[in-house]
N, C-alpha and C positions, 0 to 999 in steps of 0.2 A: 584499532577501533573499526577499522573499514574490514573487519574478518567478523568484527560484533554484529554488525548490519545485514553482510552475507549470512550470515547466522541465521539473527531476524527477519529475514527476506524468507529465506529457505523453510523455516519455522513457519510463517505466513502462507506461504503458498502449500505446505503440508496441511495444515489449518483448512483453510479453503477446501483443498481436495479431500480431505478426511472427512468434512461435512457436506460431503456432492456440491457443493457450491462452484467446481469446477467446472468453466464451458469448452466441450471439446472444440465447436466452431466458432471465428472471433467475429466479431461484431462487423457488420458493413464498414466498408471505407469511413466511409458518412457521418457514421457513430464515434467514430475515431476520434475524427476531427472536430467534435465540439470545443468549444471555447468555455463554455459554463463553469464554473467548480464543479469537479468532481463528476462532470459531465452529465450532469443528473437531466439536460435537459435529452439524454440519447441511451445512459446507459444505468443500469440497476451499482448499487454500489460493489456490491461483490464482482462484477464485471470489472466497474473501473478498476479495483484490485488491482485481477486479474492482468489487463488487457494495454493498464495503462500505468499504474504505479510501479508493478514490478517488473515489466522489461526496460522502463526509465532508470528505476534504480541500479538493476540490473547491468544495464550500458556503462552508467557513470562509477559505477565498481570496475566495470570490466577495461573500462580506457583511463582509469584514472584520472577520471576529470573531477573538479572541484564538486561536493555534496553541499543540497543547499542547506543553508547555516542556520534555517529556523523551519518547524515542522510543527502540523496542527491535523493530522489525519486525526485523533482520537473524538473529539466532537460530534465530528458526522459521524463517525462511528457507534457513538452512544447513542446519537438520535435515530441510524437505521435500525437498530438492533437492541430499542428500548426492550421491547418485550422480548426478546430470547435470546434467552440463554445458552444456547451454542454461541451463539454471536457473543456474547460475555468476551468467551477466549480470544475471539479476533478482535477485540476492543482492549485486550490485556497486549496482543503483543504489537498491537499499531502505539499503544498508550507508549511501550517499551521505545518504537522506533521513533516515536516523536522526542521523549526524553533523549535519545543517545544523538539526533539530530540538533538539538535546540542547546541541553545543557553540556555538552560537550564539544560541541561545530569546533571550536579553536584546534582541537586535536585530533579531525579528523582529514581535515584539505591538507 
């Protein structure tokens, strides 16, 4: 399951970069460090992605620390990216990693 995610991660961030939605420079410190969901009060969402979901999941693949046992990225995701349609696909494979986080958690830690 934890090769499913890397998958899905990888697939995402090909997503992202196939549609420019890639930032070569990362966000200030500052930005970093919000506290908000999804950081929205510092970063566009395809940032947080970027900057803050996939070197997270990233890490907890790479040290084999527990993944969290329930996952809700696809919501916000339908709401940045009601009207377009590129964003569709990154709404299909966050909808993917929230399913393999939520209905399968028991067999992934």
């Amino acid at each position: 399951m934890r090769e499913e995610l890397r998958l899905l991660l990888q697939t995402l961030e090909s997503e992202l970069r196939g549609q420019g939605r890639w930032d070569d420079q990362p966000p200030s410190p500052v930005a970093l460090r919000s506290t908000e969901p999804f950081a929205v009060d510092t970063l566009d969402f395809d940032q947080w992605l970027q900057w803050i979901l996939l070197p997270k999941m990233y890490q907890l693949l790479l040290k084999q620390l527990p993944l969290p046992s329930t996952c809700a990225i696809q919501p916000m995701a339908e709401e940045v990216y009601r009207n377009d349609a590129d964003g569709a696909r990154i709404t299909r494979i966050l909808a993917e990693i929230d399913a393999l986080l939520t209905d399968r958690q028991g067999r992934l830690n």
